[in-house]
RODO-2510 file (C-alpha; in nm, 4 decimals, decimal comma):
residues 225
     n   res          X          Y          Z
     1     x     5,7092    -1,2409    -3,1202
     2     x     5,3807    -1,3109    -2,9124
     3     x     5,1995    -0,9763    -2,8108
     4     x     5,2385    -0,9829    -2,4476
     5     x     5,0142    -0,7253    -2,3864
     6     x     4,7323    -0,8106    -2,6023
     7     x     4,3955    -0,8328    -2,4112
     8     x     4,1867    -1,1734    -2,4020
     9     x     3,8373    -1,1163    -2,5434
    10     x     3,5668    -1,2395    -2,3249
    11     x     3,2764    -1,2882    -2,5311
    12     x     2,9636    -1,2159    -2,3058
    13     x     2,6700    -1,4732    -2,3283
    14     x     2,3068    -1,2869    -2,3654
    15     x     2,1016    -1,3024    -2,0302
    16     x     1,8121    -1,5458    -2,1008
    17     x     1,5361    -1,2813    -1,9007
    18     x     1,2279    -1,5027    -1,7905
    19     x     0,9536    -1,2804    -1,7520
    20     x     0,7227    -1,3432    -1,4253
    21     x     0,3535    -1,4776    -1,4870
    22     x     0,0575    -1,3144    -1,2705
    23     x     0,0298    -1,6109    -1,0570
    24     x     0,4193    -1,5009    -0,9543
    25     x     0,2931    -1,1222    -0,9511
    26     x    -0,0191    -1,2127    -0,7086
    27     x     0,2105    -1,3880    -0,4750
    28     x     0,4590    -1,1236    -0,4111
    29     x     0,1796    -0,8381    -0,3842
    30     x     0,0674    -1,0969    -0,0648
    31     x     0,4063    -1,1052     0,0924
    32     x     0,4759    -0,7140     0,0064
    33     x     0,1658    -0,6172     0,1529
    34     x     0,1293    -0,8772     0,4142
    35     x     0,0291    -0,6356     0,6578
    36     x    -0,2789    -0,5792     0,5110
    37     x    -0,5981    -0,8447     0,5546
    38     x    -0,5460    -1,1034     0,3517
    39     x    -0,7410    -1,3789     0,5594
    40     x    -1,0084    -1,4573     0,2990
    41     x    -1,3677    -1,3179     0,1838
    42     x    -1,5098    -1,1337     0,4603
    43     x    -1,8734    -1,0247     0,3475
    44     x    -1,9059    -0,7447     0,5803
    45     x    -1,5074    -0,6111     0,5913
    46     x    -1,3997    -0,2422     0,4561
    47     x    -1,0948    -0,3399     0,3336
    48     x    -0,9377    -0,7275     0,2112
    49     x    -0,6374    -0,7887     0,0033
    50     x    -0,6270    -1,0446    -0,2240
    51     x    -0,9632    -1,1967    -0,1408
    52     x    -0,9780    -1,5281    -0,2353
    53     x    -1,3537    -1,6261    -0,4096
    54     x    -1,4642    -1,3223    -0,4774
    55     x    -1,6283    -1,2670    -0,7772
    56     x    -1,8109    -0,9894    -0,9945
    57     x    -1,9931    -0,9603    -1,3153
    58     x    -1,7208    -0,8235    -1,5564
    59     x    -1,4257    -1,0165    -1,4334
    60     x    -1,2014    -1,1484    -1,6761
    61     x    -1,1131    -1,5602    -1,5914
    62     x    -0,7589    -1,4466    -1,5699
    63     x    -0,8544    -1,1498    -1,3682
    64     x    -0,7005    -1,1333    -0,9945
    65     x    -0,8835    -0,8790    -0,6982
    66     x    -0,6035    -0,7027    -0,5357
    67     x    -0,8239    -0,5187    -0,3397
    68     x    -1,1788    -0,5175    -0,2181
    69     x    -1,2903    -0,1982    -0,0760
    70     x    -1,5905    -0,0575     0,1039
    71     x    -1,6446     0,2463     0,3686
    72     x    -1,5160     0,2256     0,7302
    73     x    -1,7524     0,0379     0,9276
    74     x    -1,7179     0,3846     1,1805
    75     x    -1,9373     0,5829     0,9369
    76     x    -2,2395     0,3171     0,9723
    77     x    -2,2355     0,4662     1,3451
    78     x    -2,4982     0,7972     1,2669
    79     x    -2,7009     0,6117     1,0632
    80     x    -2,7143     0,3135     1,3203
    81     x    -2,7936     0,5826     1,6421
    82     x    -3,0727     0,6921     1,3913
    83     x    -3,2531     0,3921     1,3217
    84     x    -3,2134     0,3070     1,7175
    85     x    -3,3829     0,6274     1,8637
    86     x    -3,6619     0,5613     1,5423
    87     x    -3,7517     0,2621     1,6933
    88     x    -3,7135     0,3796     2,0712
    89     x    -4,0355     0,6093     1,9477
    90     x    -4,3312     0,4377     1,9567
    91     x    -4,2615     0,2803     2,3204
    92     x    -4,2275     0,6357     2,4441
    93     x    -4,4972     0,8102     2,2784
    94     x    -4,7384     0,5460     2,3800
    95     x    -4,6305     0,6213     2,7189
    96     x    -4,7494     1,0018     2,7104
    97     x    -5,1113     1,0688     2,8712
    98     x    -5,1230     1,3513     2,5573
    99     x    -5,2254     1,0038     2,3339
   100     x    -5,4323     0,8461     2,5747
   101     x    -5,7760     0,9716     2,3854
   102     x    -5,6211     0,8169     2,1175
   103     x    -5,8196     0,5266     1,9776
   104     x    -5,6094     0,1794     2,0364
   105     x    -5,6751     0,0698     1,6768
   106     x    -5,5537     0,4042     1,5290
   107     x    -5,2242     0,3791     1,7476
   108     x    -5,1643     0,0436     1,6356
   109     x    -5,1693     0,2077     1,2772
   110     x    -4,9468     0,4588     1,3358
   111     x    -4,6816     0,2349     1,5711
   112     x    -4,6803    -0,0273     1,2900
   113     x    -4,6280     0,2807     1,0212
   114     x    -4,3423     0,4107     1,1977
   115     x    -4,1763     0,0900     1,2577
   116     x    -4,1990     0,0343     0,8564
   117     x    -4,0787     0,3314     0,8071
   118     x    -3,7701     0,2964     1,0394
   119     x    -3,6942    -0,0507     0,8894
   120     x    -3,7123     0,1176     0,5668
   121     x    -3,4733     0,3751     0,7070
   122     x    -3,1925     0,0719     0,8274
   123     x    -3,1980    -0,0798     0,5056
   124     x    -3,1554     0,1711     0,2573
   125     x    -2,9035     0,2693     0,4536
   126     x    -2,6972    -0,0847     0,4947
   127     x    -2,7749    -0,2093     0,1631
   128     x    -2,6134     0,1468     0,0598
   129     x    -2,2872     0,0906     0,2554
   130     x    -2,2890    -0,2789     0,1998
   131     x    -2,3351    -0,2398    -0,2515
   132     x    -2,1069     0,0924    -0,2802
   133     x    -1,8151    -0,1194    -0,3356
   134     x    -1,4454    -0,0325    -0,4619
   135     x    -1,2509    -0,2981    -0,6520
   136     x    -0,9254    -0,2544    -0,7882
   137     x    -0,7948    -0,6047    -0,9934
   138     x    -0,4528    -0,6401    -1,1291
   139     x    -0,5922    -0,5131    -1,4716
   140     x    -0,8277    -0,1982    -1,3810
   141     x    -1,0549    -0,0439    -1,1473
   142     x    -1,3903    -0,0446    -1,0594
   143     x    -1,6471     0,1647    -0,8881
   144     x    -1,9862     0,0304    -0,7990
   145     x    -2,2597     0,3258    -0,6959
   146     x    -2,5485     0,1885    -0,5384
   147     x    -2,8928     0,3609    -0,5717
   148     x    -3,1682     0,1398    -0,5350
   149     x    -3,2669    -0,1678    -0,5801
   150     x    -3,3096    -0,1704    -0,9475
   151     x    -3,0342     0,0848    -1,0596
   152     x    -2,6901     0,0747    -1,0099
   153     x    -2,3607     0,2416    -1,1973
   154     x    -2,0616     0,0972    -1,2614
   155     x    -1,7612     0,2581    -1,4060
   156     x    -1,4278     0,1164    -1,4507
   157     x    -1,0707     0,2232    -1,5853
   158     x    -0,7856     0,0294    -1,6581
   159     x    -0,4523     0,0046    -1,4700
   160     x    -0,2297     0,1968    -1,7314
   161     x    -0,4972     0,4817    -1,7636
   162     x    -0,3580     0,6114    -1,4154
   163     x    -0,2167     0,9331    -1,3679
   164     x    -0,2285     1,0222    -1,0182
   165     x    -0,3269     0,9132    -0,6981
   166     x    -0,3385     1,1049    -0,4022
   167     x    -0,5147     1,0576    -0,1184
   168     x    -0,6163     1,2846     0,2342
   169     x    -0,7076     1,1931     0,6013
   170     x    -0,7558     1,4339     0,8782
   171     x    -0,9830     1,5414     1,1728
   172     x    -0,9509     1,3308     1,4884
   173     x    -1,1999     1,0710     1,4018
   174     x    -1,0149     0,9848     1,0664
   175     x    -0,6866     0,9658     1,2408
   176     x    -0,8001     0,7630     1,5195
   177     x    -0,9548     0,4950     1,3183
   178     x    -0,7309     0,5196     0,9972
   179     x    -0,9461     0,5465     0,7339
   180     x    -0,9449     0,8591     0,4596
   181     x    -1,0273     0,9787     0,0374
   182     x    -0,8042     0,7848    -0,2215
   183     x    -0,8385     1,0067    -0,5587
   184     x    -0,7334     0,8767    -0,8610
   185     x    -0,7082     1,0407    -1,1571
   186     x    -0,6829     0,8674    -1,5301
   187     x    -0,7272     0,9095    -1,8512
   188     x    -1,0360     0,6889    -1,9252
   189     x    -1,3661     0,8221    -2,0347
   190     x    -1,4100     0,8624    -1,6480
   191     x    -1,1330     1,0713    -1,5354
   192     x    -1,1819     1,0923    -1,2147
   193     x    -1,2092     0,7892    -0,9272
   194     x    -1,3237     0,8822    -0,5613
   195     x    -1,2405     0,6210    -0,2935
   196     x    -1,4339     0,7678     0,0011
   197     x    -1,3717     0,6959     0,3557
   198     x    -1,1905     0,4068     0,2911
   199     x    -0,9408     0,2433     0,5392
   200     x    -0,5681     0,2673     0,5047
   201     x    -0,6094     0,5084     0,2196
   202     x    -0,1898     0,5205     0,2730
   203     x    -0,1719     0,1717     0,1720
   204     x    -0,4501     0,1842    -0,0786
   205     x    -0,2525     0,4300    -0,2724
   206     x     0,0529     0,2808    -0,2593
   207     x    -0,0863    -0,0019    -0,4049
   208     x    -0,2397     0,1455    -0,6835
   209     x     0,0731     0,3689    -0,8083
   210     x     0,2606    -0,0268    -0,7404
   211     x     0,0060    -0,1654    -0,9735
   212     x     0,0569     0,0763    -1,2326
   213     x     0,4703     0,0632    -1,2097
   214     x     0,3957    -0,3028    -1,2574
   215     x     0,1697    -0,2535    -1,5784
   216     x     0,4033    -0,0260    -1,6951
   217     x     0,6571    -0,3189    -1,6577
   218     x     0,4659    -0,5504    -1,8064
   219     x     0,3996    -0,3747    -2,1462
   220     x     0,7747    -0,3341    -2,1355
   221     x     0,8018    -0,7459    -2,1221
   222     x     0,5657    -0,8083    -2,3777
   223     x     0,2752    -0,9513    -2,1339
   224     x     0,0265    -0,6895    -2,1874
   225     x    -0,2631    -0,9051    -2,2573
***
C-alpha cells in the first residue's frame, strides 16, 4: 500500500555565489555616493570622489582613489587677508612724510625686501595647503605632511587596520561651510590618522567605515589580494 503521506524530497541545488571584482566595487561606491564630486581631477578642489587620473608615488596598478582630500578652501582666507595687507605696505609707508629723508635707493631696498618677503609668505603658505593632501584608495590610507620643499612625510595604513572613525564639526563657521576633523584610529604602526578641516567629514566617514565593511567582505570571499 503506497504511503500517502510520505513527503517528496526536494533536493536543493548549491547557489553558484559570483564574487564582485573592484571594477564592480568602484562603480557602485559612484552611484552610492553620487552626491559627492565625482566630476573628474580638479587640481585645486578639497574634496573629489573617485578622481579619475590621479596618480601618486606608491599606488598599486590595481589601486583605485576613492577619495582625494585636502583642507576647505575657507581656511586659505587668514592667510590670504595676510599676504594682501603685506603687500598693501610699502605703497602706504612710502606715502608717510616720516620716510621722506629717507634716501630713494635705500627705500627701493627695503620695498623690494618686503615684497620678497611677502611672496615668500603666500607661498609657503599655498604650497602648504595645496601638498598636505589626504588620500584614502580602496586598499589603505594615506597622509601626506608637507614641510618644505625638500622634506615631506608620508604615512599610510591599510583598509582592514581600521578601528574607528569618528569625526567632529562645530562653531558657526564649520557649520556654515560644512567642513570638520575625520579621526581614524587603526592598528598600523601609525595608530592614529587626523583628517583636518576637511569637507563633508559626515560623508568622509561614512565612507571609510563602508570601505572597511567592504574589506572585511572581501577577505570573507577570498579576494584579499
Amino acid at each position: 500500500m503506497p504511503d500517502i503521506f510520505k513527503a517528496k524530497v526536494i533536493e536543493a541545488k548549491p547557489i553558484e555565489f559570483k564574487p564582485k571584482n573592484k571594477d564592480e566595487d568602484h562603480h557602485l561606491r559612484k552611484v552610492l555616493y553620487k552626491d559627492l564630486p565625482s566630476s573628474g581631477f580638479n587640481p585645486l578642489g578639497s574634496i573629489m570622489f573617485c578622481p579619475e587620473n590621479l596618480k601618486f608615488e606608491t599606488m598599486d596598478s590595481e589601486e583605485k582613489v576613492v577619495l582625494f582630500l585636502r583642507k576647505h578652501w575657507i581656511t586659505n582666507i587668514p592667510w590670504i587677508l595676510m599676504a594682501i595687507f603685506m603687500f598693501l605696505i610699502p605703497p602706504f609707508v612710502q606715502d608717510l612724510s616720516l620716510f621722506d629723508s629717507i634716501p630713494d635707493n635705500f627705500m627701493f631696498i627695503f620695498v623690494l625686501i618686503w615684497c620678497l618677503i611677502s611672496t615668500a609668505y603666500f607661498l609657503e603658505s599655498f604650497l602648504t595647503w595645496f601638498f598636505n593632501v589626504y588620500i584614502v584608495t580602496d586598499e589603505r590610507i594615506v597622509d601626506i605632511d608637507f614641510f618644505n620643499l625638500i622634506y615631506k612625510e608620508v604615512s599610510d595604513a591599510n583598509i582592514d587596520k581600521i578601528q574607528d572613525v569618528t569625526y567632529k564639526m562645530g562653531g558657526v563657521i564649520r557649520t556654515l561651510f560644512n567642513y570638520g576633523d575625520v579621526m581614524v584610529q587603526t592598528a598600523s604602526e601609525v595608530p592614529n590618522f587626523e583628517f583636518l578641516a576637511v569637507p563633508k567629514p559626515d560623508k568622509v566617514s561614512k565612507v571609510l567605515q563602508d570601505l572597511r565593511i567592504e574589506e572585511q567582505q572581501e577577505a570573507i570571499e577570498g579576494r584579499v589580494r
